[in-house]
C-alpha positions in Angstrom: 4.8 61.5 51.5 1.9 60.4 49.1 -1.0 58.9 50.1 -1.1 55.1 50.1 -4.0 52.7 49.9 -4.5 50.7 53.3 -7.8 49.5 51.6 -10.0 50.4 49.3 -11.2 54.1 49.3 -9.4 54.7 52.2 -6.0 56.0 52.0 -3.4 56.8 54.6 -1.5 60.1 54.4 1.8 59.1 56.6 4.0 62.3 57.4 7.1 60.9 59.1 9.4 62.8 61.3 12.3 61.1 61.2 14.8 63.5 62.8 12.6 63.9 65.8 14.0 63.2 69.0 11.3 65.0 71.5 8.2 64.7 72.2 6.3 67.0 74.2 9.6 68.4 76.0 9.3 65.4 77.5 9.4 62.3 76.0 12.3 60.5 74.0 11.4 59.6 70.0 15.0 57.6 69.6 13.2 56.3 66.1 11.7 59.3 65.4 7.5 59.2 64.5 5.2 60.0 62.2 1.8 61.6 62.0 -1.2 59.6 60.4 -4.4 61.1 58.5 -6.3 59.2 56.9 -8.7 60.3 53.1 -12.0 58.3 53.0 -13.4 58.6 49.6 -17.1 57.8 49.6 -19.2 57.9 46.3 -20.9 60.8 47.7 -18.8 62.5 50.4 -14.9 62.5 51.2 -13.7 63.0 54.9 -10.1 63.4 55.9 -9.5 62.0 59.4 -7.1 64.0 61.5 -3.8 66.1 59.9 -0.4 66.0 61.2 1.8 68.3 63.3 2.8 71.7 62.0 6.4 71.0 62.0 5.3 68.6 58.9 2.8 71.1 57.5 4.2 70.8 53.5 4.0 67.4 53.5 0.6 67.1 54.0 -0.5 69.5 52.0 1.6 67.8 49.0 -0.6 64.7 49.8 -3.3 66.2 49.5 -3.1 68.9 46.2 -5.3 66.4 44.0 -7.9 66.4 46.4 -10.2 69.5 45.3 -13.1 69.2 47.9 -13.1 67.9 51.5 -16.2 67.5 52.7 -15.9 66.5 56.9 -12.7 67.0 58.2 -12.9 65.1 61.6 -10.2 65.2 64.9 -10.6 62.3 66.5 -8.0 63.8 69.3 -7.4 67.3 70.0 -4.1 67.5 70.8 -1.6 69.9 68.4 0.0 66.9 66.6 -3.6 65.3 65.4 -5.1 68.9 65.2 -2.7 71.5 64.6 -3.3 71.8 61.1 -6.9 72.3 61.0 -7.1 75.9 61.0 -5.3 76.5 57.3 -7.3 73.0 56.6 -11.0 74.4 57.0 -9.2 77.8 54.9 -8.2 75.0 52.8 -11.5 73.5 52.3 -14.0 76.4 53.4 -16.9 74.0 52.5 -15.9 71.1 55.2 -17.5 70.7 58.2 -15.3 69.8 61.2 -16.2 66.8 63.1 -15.3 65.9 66.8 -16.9 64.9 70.5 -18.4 67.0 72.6 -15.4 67.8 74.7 -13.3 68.7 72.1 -15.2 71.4 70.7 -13.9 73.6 73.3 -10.2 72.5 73.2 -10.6 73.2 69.6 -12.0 76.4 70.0 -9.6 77.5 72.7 -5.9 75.5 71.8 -6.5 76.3 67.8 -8.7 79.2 67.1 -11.2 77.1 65.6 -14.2 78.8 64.1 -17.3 77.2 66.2 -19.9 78.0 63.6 -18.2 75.1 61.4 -17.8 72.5 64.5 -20.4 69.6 64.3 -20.6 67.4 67.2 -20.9 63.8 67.1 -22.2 61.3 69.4 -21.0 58.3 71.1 -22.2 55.3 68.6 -23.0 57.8 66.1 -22.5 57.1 62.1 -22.2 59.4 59.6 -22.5 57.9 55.7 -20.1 58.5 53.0 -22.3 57.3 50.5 -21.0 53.5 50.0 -18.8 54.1 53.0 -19.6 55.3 56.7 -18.2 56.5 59.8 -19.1 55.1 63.3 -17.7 57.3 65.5 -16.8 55.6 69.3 -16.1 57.7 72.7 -12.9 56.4 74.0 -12.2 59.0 77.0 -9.0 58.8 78.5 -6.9 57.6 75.9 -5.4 59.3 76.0 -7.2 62.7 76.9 -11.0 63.2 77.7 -11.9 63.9 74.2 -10.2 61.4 72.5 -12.5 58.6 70.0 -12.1 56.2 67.3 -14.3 56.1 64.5 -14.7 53.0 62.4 -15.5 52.0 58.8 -17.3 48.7 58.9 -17.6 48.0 55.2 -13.7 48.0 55.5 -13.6 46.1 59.3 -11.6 49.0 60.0 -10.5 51.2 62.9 -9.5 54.1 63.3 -7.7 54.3 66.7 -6.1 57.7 66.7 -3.4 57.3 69.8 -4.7 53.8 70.4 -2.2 51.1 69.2 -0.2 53.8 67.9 3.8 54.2 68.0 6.3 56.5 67.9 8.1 54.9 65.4 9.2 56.6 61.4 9.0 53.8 58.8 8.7 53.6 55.1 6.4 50.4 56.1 2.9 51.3 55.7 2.0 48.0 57.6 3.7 46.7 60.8 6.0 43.7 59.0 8.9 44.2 61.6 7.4 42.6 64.7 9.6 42.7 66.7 10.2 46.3 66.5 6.9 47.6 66.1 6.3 46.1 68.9 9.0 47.4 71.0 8.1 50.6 69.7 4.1 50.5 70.5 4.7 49.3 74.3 7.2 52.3 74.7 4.3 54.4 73.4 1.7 52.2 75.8 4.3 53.3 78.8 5.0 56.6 78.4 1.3 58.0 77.2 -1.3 55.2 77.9 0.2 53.4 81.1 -1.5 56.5 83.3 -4.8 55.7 82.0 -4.9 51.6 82.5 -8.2 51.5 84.2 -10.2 53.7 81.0 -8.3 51.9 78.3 -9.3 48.1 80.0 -12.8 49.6 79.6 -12.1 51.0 76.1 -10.6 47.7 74.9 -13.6 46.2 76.1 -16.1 48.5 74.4 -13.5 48.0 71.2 -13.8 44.3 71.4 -17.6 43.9 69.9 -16.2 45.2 66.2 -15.0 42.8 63.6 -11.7 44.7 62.8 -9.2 43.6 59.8 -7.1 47.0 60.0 -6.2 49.1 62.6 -5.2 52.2 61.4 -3.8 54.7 64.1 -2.6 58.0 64.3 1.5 57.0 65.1 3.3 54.8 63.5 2.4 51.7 61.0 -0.9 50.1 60.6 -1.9 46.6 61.3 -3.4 44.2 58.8 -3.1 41.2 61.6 -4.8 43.4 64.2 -4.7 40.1 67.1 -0.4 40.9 67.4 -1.0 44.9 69.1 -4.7 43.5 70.4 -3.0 41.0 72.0 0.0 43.0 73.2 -2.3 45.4 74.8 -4.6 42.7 76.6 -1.0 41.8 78.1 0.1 45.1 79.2 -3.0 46.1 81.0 -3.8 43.0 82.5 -1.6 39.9 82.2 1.0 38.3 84.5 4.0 40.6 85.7 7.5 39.2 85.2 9.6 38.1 87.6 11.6 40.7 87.3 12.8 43.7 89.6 13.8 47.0 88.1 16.6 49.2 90.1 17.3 53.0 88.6 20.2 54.3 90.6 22.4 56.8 91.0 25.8 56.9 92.8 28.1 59.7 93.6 31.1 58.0 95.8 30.3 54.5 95.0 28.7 53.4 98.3 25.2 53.5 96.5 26.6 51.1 93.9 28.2 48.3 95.6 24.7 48.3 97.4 23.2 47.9 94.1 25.5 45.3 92.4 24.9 43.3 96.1 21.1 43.1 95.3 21.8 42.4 91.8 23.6 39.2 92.1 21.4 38.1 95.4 18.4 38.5 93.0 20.2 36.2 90.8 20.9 33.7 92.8 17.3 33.5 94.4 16.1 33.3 90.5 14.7 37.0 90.0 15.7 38.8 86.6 17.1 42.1 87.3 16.8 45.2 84.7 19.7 48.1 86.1 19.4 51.7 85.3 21.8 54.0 86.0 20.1 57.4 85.8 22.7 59.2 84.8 23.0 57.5 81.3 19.2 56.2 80.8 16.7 56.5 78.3 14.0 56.9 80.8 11.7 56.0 78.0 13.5 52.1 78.6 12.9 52.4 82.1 8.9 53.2 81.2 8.9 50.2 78.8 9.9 48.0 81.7 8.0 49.1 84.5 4.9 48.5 82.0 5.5 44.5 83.5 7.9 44.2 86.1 6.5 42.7 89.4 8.8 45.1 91.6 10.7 48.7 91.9 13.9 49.0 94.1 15.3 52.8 94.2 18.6 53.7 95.5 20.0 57.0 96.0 22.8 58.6 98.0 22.2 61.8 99.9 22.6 65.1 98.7 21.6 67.8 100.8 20.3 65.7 103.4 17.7 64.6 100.6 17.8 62.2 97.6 19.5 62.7 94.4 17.1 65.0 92.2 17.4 62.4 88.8 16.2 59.9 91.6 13.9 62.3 92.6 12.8 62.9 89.0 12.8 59.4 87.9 10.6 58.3 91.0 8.3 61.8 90.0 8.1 59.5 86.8 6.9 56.1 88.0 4.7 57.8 90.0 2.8 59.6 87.2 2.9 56.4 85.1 1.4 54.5 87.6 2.4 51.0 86.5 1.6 48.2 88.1 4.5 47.0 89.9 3.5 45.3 93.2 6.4 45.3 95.3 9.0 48.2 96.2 12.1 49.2 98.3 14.5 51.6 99.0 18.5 51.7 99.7 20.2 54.6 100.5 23.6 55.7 101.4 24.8 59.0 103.3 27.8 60.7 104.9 26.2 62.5 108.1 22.7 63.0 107.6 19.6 61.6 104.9 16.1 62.2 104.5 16.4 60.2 101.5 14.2 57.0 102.3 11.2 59.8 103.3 11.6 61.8 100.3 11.8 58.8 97.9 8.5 57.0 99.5 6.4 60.2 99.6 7.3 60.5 96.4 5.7 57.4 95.0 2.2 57.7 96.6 0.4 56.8 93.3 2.1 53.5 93.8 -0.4 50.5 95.0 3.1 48.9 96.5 3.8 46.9 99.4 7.6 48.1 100.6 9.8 45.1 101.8 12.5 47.1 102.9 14.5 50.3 103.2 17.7 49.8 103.9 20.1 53.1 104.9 24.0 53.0 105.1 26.2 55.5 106.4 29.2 55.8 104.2 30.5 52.4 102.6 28.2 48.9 103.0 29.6 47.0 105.7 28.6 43.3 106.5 25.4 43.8 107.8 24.9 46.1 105.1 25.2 43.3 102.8 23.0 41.1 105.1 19.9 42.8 104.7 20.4 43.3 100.9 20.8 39.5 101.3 17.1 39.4 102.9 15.9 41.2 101.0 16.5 40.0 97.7 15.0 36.8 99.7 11.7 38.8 100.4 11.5 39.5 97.0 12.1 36.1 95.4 9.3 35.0 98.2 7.1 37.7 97.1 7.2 37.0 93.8 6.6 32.8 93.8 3.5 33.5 96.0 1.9 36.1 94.0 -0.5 34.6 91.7 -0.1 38.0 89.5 3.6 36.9 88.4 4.9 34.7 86.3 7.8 32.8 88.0 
Protein backbone atom coordinates (compact mmCIF):
# COMPACT_ATOMS: atom_id res chain seq x y z
CA UNK A 1 0.00 0.00 0.00
CA UNK A 2 1.45 3.58 -0.80
CA UNK A 3 1.38 6.30 1.21
CA UNK A 4 -1.60 8.75 0.91
CA UNK A 5 -1.96 12.34 1.90
CA UNK A 6 -4.46 12.86 4.92
CA UNK A 7 -3.12 16.54 4.78
CA UNK A 8 -0.56 18.27 3.87
CA UNK A 9 2.97 16.90 4.78
CA UNK A 10 1.51 14.29 6.54
CA UNK A 11 0.96 11.08 4.90
CA UNK A 12 -0.63 7.90 6.13
CA UNK A 13 1.06 4.55 5.39
CA UNK A 14 -2.19 2.13 5.69
CA UNK A 15 -1.06 -1.71 5.74
CA UNK A 16 -4.34 -3.70 5.65
CA UNK A 17 -4.77 -7.19 6.67
CA UNK A 18 -7.56 -8.16 5.09
CA UNK A 19 -7.47 -12.04 5.56
CA UNK A 20 -7.06 -11.56 9.29
CA UNK A 21 -9.51 -13.14 11.43
CA UNK A 22 -7.61 -13.12 15.00
CA UNK A 23 -6.51 -10.87 17.09
CA UNK A 24 -4.41 -11.56 19.90
CA UNK A 25 -5.64 -15.39 20.09
CA UNK A 26 -8.39 -13.76 21.28
CA UNK A 27 -10.32 -11.51 19.64
CA UNK A 28 -12.55 -11.87 16.37
CA UNK A 29 -11.41 -9.44 13.13
CA UNK A 30 -14.68 -10.71 10.90
CA UNK A 31 -13.57 -7.53 8.55
CA UNK A 32 -10.12 -7.98 8.91
CA UNK A 33 -7.78 -4.64 9.99
CA UNK A 34 -5.24 -2.70 9.16
CA UNK A 35 -2.11 -1.11 10.73
CA UNK A 36 -1.63 2.81 10.49
CA UNK A 37 1.85 4.76 10.48
CA UNK A 38 1.88 7.81 9.66
CA UNK A 39 5.27 10.06 7.59
CA UNK A 40 5.41 13.79 8.85
CA UNK A 41 7.57 15.60 6.47
CA UNK A 42 8.78 18.83 8.11
CA UNK A 43 11.10 21.32 6.22
CA UNK A 44 13.77 20.45 8.49
CA UNK A 45 13.09 16.93 10.04
CA UNK A 46 10.85 13.86 8.97
CA UNK A 47 9.33 11.56 11.80
CA UNK A 48 7.48 8.33 10.96
CA UNK A 49 4.80 7.67 13.62
CA UNK A 50 4.41 4.07 14.59
CA UNK A 51 5.02 0.91 11.87
CA UNK A 52 2.71 -1.94 11.42
CA UNK A 53 2.66 -5.60 12.49
CA UNK A 54 5.33 -7.98 11.21
CA UNK A 55 2.93 -10.25 9.52
CA UNK A 56 2.71 -6.98 7.07
CA UNK A 57 6.42 -6.22 7.22
CA UNK A 58 6.94 -5.81 3.02
CA UNK A 59 4.32 -3.59 2.82
CA UNK A 60 5.68 -1.07 4.75
CA UNK A 61 8.73 -1.13 3.76
CA UNK A 62 7.43 -0.69 -0.02
CA UNK A 63 5.78 2.57 1.41
CA UNK A 64 8.52 3.72 2.46
CA UNK A 65 11.62 2.98 -0.27
CA UNK A 66 11.58 6.76 -1.39
CA UNK A 67 12.02 7.95 1.84
CA UNK A 68 16.04 8.09 2.32
CA UNK A 69 16.33 9.55 5.89
CA UNK A 70 14.01 9.19 8.94
CA UNK A 71 14.90 11.30 11.41
CA UNK A 72 12.47 10.37 14.84
CA UNK A 73 10.86 7.35 14.58
CA UNK A 74 8.18 7.61 17.47
CA UNK A 75 5.81 4.54 19.16
CA UNK A 76 3.10 6.04 20.42
CA UNK A 77 2.02 2.39 21.93
CA UNK A 78 4.15 -0.40 22.51
CA UNK A 79 2.45 -3.18 21.73
CA UNK A 80 3.87 -5.69 18.78
CA UNK A 81 1.30 -4.48 16.08
CA UNK A 82 2.33 -0.56 16.55
CA UNK A 83 5.96 -1.60 17.45
CA UNK A 84 6.99 -4.69 15.99
CA UNK A 85 8.82 -3.35 13.27
CA UNK A 86 11.08 -0.97 14.88
CA UNK A 87 14.03 -3.05 15.38
CA UNK A 88 14.86 -3.55 11.27
CA UNK A 89 13.38 0.29 11.24
CA UNK A 90 16.19 1.91 13.46
CA UNK A 91 18.70 -0.76 11.13
CA UNK A 92 16.70 0.88 8.50
CA UNK A 93 17.42 4.33 9.48
CA UNK A 94 20.59 4.07 11.84
CA UNK A 95 20.44 7.87 12.19
CA UNK A 96 16.73 8.09 13.75
CA UNK A 97 16.13 8.59 17.16
CA UNK A 98 13.30 6.61 18.67
CA UNK A 99 10.69 8.49 20.55
CA UNK A 100 8.23 7.22 23.29
CA UNK A 101 6.98 7.80 27.19
CA UNK A 102 8.63 6.96 29.96
CA UNK A 103 7.00 3.67 30.43
CA UNK A 104 7.59 2.36 27.24
CA UNK A 105 11.08 2.57 27.22
CA UNK A 106 11.29 -0.56 29.06
CA UNK A 107 8.57 -2.58 27.17
CA UNK A 108 10.59 -1.51 24.21
CA UNK A 109 13.74 -2.61 25.61
CA UNK A 110 12.38 -5.87 26.95
CA UNK A 111 9.26 -7.08 24.26
CA UNK A 112 11.60 -5.86 21.09
CA UNK A 113 15.26 -5.75 21.73
CA UNK A 114 15.45 -2.21 21.37
CA UNK A 115 18.75 -0.61 21.57
CA UNK A 116 18.39 1.99 24.74
CA UNK A 117 21.23 4.15 23.71
CA UNK A 118 18.81 5.44 20.72
CA UNK A 119 15.47 5.74 23.02
CA UNK A 120 14.60 9.40 23.77
CA UNK A 121 11.96 9.98 26.22
CA UNK A 122 9.31 12.49 25.95
CA UNK A 123 7.15 14.20 28.29
CA UNK A 124 3.62 14.57 28.91
CA UNK A 125 2.73 18.11 27.03
CA UNK A 126 6.01 17.96 25.43
CA UNK A 127 6.61 19.27 21.58
CA UNK A 128 9.13 18.39 19.44
CA UNK A 129 9.48 20.87 15.99
CA UNK A 130 9.73 19.54 12.60
CA UNK A 131 10.70 22.64 11.31
CA UNK A 132 7.22 24.15 9.85
CA UNK A 133 5.56 21.25 11.59
CA UNK A 134 5.65 20.00 15.28
CA UNK A 135 4.76 17.21 17.45
CA UNK A 136 2.84 17.67 20.86
CA UNK A 137 3.11 14.55 22.40
CA UNK A 138 -0.06 13.76 25.16
CA UNK A 139 0.08 10.90 27.97
CA UNK A 140 -3.00 8.95 27.58
CA UNK A 141 -2.35 5.91 30.19
CA UNK A 142 -4.66 3.19 29.96
CA UNK A 143 -5.79 3.30 26.65
CA UNK A 144 -5.19 1.08 26.12
CA UNK A 145 -1.93 0.11 28.10
CA UNK A 146 0.04 2.29 30.66
CA UNK A 147 2.37 3.62 28.06
CA UNK A 148 0.05 4.46 25.47
CA UNK A 149 -0.10 8.59 24.06
CA UNK A 150 -1.20 10.60 21.30
CA UNK A 151 0.85 13.19 19.82
CA UNK A 152 -0.68 16.01 17.90
CA UNK A 153 0.18 18.32 14.96
CA UNK A 154 -1.59 21.58 15.54
CA UNK A 155 -0.61 23.40 12.31
CA UNK A 156 -2.68 20.45 10.86
CA UNK A 157 -5.55 20.35 13.89
CA UNK A 158 -4.56 16.91 13.92
CA UNK A 159 -4.41 13.90 16.22
CA UNK A 160 -2.71 11.27 16.35
CA UNK A 161 -4.67 8.78 18.53
CA UNK A 162 -2.86 5.57 18.09
CA UNK A 163 -5.61 2.87 19.55
CA UNK A 164 -7.98 5.74 20.38
CA UNK A 165 -10.88 5.94 17.89
CA UNK A 166 -9.38 3.22 16.11
CA UNK A 167 -11.09 0.06 14.41
CA UNK A 168 -10.47 -3.20 13.34
CA UNK A 169 -11.80 -2.67 10.16
CA UNK A 170 -9.61 -3.32 6.29
CA UNK A 171 -10.79 -0.62 3.76
CA UNK A 172 -9.54 0.89 0.62
CA UNK A 173 -11.15 4.20 2.28
CA UNK A 174 -8.61 6.35 3.69
CA UNK A 175 -11.35 8.36 5.42
CA UNK A 176 -14.45 6.92 7.35
CA UNK A 177 -17.31 7.60 4.40
CA UNK A 178 -19.24 4.38 5.38
CA UNK A 179 -20.86 5.47 8.64
CA UNK A 180 -22.56 3.23 9.41
CA UNK A 181 -19.99 0.67 9.29
CA UNK A 182 -17.19 2.40 10.61
CA UNK A 183 -19.11 2.85 13.19
CA UNK A 184 -20.12 -0.62 13.94
CA UNK A 185 -16.66 -1.40 13.53
CA UNK A 186 -15.07 1.27 16.06
CA UNK A 187 -17.62 0.36 19.06
CA UNK A 188 -16.66 -3.44 18.54
CA UNK A 189 -13.05 -2.15 18.94
CA UNK A 190 -14.32 0.29 21.97
CA UNK A 191 -15.85 -3.15 23.56
CA UNK A 192 -13.52 -5.58 23.21
CA UNK A 193 -10.08 -3.31 23.99
CA UNK A 194 -11.17 0.03 25.58
CA UNK A 195 -14.54 -0.99 27.50
CA UNK A 196 -11.99 -2.31 30.46
CA UNK A 197 -10.45 0.96 30.82
CA UNK A 198 -13.87 3.40 30.90
CA UNK A 199 -12.84 5.38 33.93
CA UNK A 200 -8.94 6.50 32.23
CA UNK A 201 -10.39 7.01 28.84
CA UNK A 202 -13.46 9.52 30.39
CA UNK A 203 -10.39 11.28 31.81
CA UNK A 204 -8.44 11.04 28.53
CA UNK A 205 -11.34 12.33 26.41
CA UNK A 206 -11.44 15.07 28.75
CA UNK A 207 -7.73 15.96 28.65
CA UNK A 208 -8.35 15.36 24.54
CA UNK A 209 -11.20 17.83 24.47
CA UNK A 210 -9.02 21.25 24.87
CA UNK A 211 -7.44 20.67 21.18
CA UNK A 212 -8.99 21.99 18.03
CA UNK A 213 -8.86 18.73 15.99
CA UNK A 214 -9.96 18.51 12.15
CA UNK A 215 -8.41 14.91 11.65
CA UNK A 216 -8.17 12.13 13.72
CA UNK A 217 -5.73 9.88 12.49
CA UNK A 218 -5.50 6.52 14.44
CA UNK A 219 -3.53 3.52 14.47
CA UNK A 220 -6.64 0.91 13.17
CA UNK A 221 -8.78 1.46 10.71
CA UNK A 222 -9.81 4.77 8.59
CA UNK A 223 -9.32 8.27 9.63
CA UNK A 224 -11.79 10.91 10.38
CA UNK A 225 -12.05 14.23 8.61
CA UNK A 226 -15.58 14.92 10.63
CA UNK A 227 -13.88 14.03 13.93
CA UNK A 228 -17.54 15.11 16.12
CA UNK A 229 -19.19 11.37 14.48
CA UNK A 230 -16.38 8.87 16.62
CA UNK A 231 -16.07 12.03 19.39
CA UNK A 232 -19.43 11.72 19.70
CA UNK A 233 -19.82 8.03 19.57
CA UNK A 234 -17.32 7.68 22.35
CA UNK A 235 -18.87 10.46 24.72
CA UNK A 236 -22.02 7.91 24.27
CA UNK A 237 -20.34 4.73 24.99
CA UNK A 238 -18.60 5.84 28.21
CA UNK A 239 -21.14 7.79 29.56
CA UNK A 240 -24.59 8.18 27.95
CA UNK A 241 -27.95 6.55 28.65
CA UNK A 242 -28.10 2.65 28.55
CA UNK A 243 -30.83 1.08 26.39
CA UNK A 244 -33.57 -0.56 27.44
CA UNK A 245 -32.42 -3.53 26.49
CA UNK A 246 -31.52 -6.91 28.18
CA UNK A 247 -28.90 -9.23 26.79
CA UNK A 248 -29.24 -13.18 27.42
CA UNK A 249 -26.11 -15.61 26.20
CA UNK A 250 -27.19 -19.09 26.77
CA UNK A 251 -26.51 -22.33 26.36
CA UNK A 252 -28.79 -25.44 26.32
CA UNK A 253 -28.04 -29.11 26.26
CA UNK A 254 -31.70 -30.88 26.63
CA UNK A 255 -33.74 -27.92 25.97
CA UNK A 256 -34.99 -27.09 29.54
CA UNK A 257 -32.47 -24.09 29.54
CA UNK A 258 -34.15 -22.82 26.34
CA UNK A 259 -37.79 -22.84 26.88
CA UNK A 260 -36.65 -20.86 30.02
CA UNK A 261 -35.02 -18.43 27.78
CA UNK A 262 -37.62 -18.08 24.98
CA UNK A 263 -40.23 -17.53 28.29
CA UNK A 264 -38.15 -14.42 29.41
CA UNK A 265 -37.87 -13.33 25.89
CA UNK A 266 -41.39 -12.84 24.97
CA UNK A 267 -42.31 -11.55 28.84
CA UNK A 268 -39.59 -8.95 28.10
CA UNK A 269 -41.56 -8.17 25.12
CA UNK A 270 -44.55 -7.75 26.39
CA UNK A 271 -43.47 -5.53 29.35
CA UNK A 272 -41.71 -3.33 26.49
CA UNK A 273 -37.86 -4.32 27.06
CA UNK A 274 -35.75 -5.08 23.75
CA UNK A 275 -34.18 -8.37 24.05
CA UNK A 276 -30.60 -9.22 22.25
CA UNK A 277 -30.29 -13.49 22.41
CA UNK A 278 -27.01 -15.30 22.14
CA UNK A 279 -26.68 -18.65 21.93
CA UNK A 280 -23.05 -19.44 22.83
CA UNK A 281 -22.57 -22.07 20.92
CA UNK A 282 -22.91 -20.13 17.55
CA UNK A 283 -21.82 -16.41 18.69
CA UNK A 284 -19.40 -13.99 17.71
CA UNK A 285 -18.57 -13.08 21.25
CA UNK A 286 -17.17 -9.98 19.67
CA UNK A 287 -21.32 -9.10 19.04
CA UNK A 288 -22.07 -9.88 22.41
CA UNK A 289 -19.05 -7.22 23.57
CA UNK A 290 -20.66 -4.64 21.15
CA UNK A 291 -23.90 -4.97 22.99
CA UNK A 292 -23.04 -5.08 26.52
CA UNK A 293 -21.09 -1.72 25.67
CA UNK A 294 -25.07 -0.16 26.32
CA UNK A 295 -27.39 -2.56 27.49
CA UNK A 296 -29.03 -1.64 30.84
CA UNK A 297 -29.10 -5.45 31.98
CA UNK A 298 -27.32 -9.12 31.75
CA UNK A 299 -29.41 -12.37 32.20
CA UNK A 300 -27.23 -15.72 32.04
CA UNK A 301 -28.67 -19.13 31.74
CA UNK A 302 -26.90 -22.30 31.83
CA UNK A 303 -27.78 -25.97 32.48
CA UNK A 304 -25.61 -28.01 34.74
CA UNK A 305 -22.79 -29.98 33.79
CA UNK A 306 -20.95 -31.55 36.42
CA UNK A 307 -22.83 -30.11 39.08
CA UNK A 308 -21.42 -26.65 37.71
CA UNK A 309 -22.28 -24.38 34.76
CA UNK A 310 -21.63 -24.89 31.16
CA UNK A 311 -17.81 -23.90 30.61
CA UNK A 312 -18.82 -21.39 27.20
CA UNK A 313 -21.12 -19.91 30.00
CA UNK A 314 -18.49 -19.95 32.23
CA UNK A 315 -16.13 -18.43 29.58
CA UNK A 316 -18.60 -15.94 28.26
CA UNK A 317 -19.38 -14.72 31.92
CA UNK A 318 -15.10 -14.79 32.38
CA UNK A 319 -15.69 -12.19 29.48
CA UNK A 320 -18.15 -9.67 30.75
CA UNK A 321 -16.47 -9.75 33.70
CA UNK A 322 -13.13 -8.56 32.28
CA UNK A 323 -14.91 -6.08 30.06
CA UNK A 324 -16.51 -4.57 32.84
CA UNK A 325 -19.40 -2.86 30.97
CA UNK A 326 -21.76 -1.00 32.49
CA UNK A 327 -24.78 -2.93 32.63
CA UNK A 328 -26.80 -2.19 35.83
CA UNK A 329 -29.04 -5.07 36.38
CA UNK A 330 -28.34 -9.02 36.21
CA UNK A 331 -29.88 -12.45 36.76
CA UNK A 332 -29.44 -15.97 36.53
CA UNK A 333 -31.60 -19.07 35.27
CA UNK A 334 -30.53 -22.35 35.50
CA UNK A 335 -31.71 -25.80 34.79
CA UNK A 336 -30.33 -29.25 36.28
CA UNK A 337 -31.07 -33.01 36.40
CA UNK A 338 -29.99 -33.89 40.21
CA UNK A 339 -27.59 -31.52 41.39
CA UNK A 340 -26.26 -27.57 40.32
CA UNK A 341 -23.80 -25.28 41.68
CA UNK A 342 -24.49 -23.37 38.61
CA UNK A 343 -26.21 -19.97 40.06
CA UNK A 344 -22.83 -19.84 42.64
CA UNK A 345 -20.36 -20.41 40.00
CA UNK A 346 -22.00 -18.00 37.53
CA UNK A 347 -22.38 -14.97 40.26
CA UNK A 348 -18.75 -15.43 41.59
CA UNK A 349 -17.84 -15.29 38.44
CA UNK A 350 -19.07 -11.79 37.57
CA UNK A 351 -17.57 -9.92 40.60
CA UNK A 352 -16.21 -7.01 38.47
CA UNK A 353 -19.85 -6.46 37.85
CA UNK A 354 -21.35 -3.15 39.76
CA UNK A 355 -24.89 -5.21 39.34
CA UNK A 356 -27.85 -5.42 41.30
CA UNK A 357 -29.28 -9.24 40.74
CA UNK A 358 -33.12 -9.43 40.51
CA UNK A 359 -33.38 -13.00 40.45
CA UNK A 360 -31.98 -16.49 40.06
CA UNK A 361 -34.25 -18.69 39.15
CA UNK A 362 -33.15 -22.80 39.29
CA UNK A 363 -35.24 -25.63 37.63
CA UNK A 364 -34.95 -29.15 37.98
CA UNK A 365 -35.40 -30.86 34.65
CA UNK A 366 -38.17 -29.25 32.35
CA UNK A 367 -39.89 -25.51 33.49
CA UNK A 368 -43.05 -26.20 35.02
CA UNK A 369 -45.74 -23.52 35.83
CA UNK A 370 -44.20 -21.88 38.43
CA UNK A 371 -41.17 -22.09 36.52
CA UNK A 372 -42.74 -19.87 34.10
CA UNK A 373 -44.16 -17.61 36.95
CA UNK A 374 -41.10 -16.30 38.21
CA UNK A 375 -39.65 -15.78 34.64
CA UNK A 376 -42.91 -13.87 34.42
CA UNK A 377 -41.70 -11.63 37.55
CA UNK A 378 -38.99 -11.24 36.62
CA UNK A 379 -39.18 -9.92 33.29
CA UNK A 380 -41.56 -7.52 35.41
CA UNK A 381 -38.57 -6.57 37.73
CA UNK A 382 -36.73 -5.80 34.90
CA UNK A 383 -39.17 -3.62 32.87
CA UNK A 384 -39.62 -1.76 36.59
CA UNK A 385 -35.97 -1.47 36.95
CA UNK A 386 -35.38 -0.06 33.87
CA UNK A 387 -38.41 2.87 33.76
CA UNK A 388 -37.09 4.03 37.12
CA UNK A 389 -33.58 4.24 36.42
CA UNK A 390 -32.64 7.64 35.34
CA UNK A 391 -29.48 5.97 33.53
CA UNK A 392 -31.72 4.29 30.73
CA UNK A 393 -33.43 5.28 28.09
CA UNK A 394 -36.96 3.83 28.02
Amino acid sequence: MLAREICPNIEAIVTAHWERRLFDSLIPLPDGTSYNAYLLKGSTKTALVDSSDPALRQDLLEALEGVDSIDYLVSLHSEQDHSGLLPELMQRYPKATLLCSKKAEDILVSHLAIDKERVRIVEDGESLSLGDLSLEFIYTPWVHWPETMCAYVPQRKCLLSCDLFGSHLATSDLFAVDKPRVYEAAKRYYAEIMMPFRSMLQKNLVKLADYEIDIIAPSHGPCYNEPAFIVEAYNDWVGGKLKNEVVIPYISMHGSTEKMVRRLTQALVNEGVSVRLFDLTVTDIGQLAITLVDAASIVVASPTVQVGSHPIVGYATALANSLKPRVKYAAVLASYGWASKAIEQIAAAIPALKVEVLATILQKGLPDQECYAEIDRLAAAIAKAHREDDEVQC
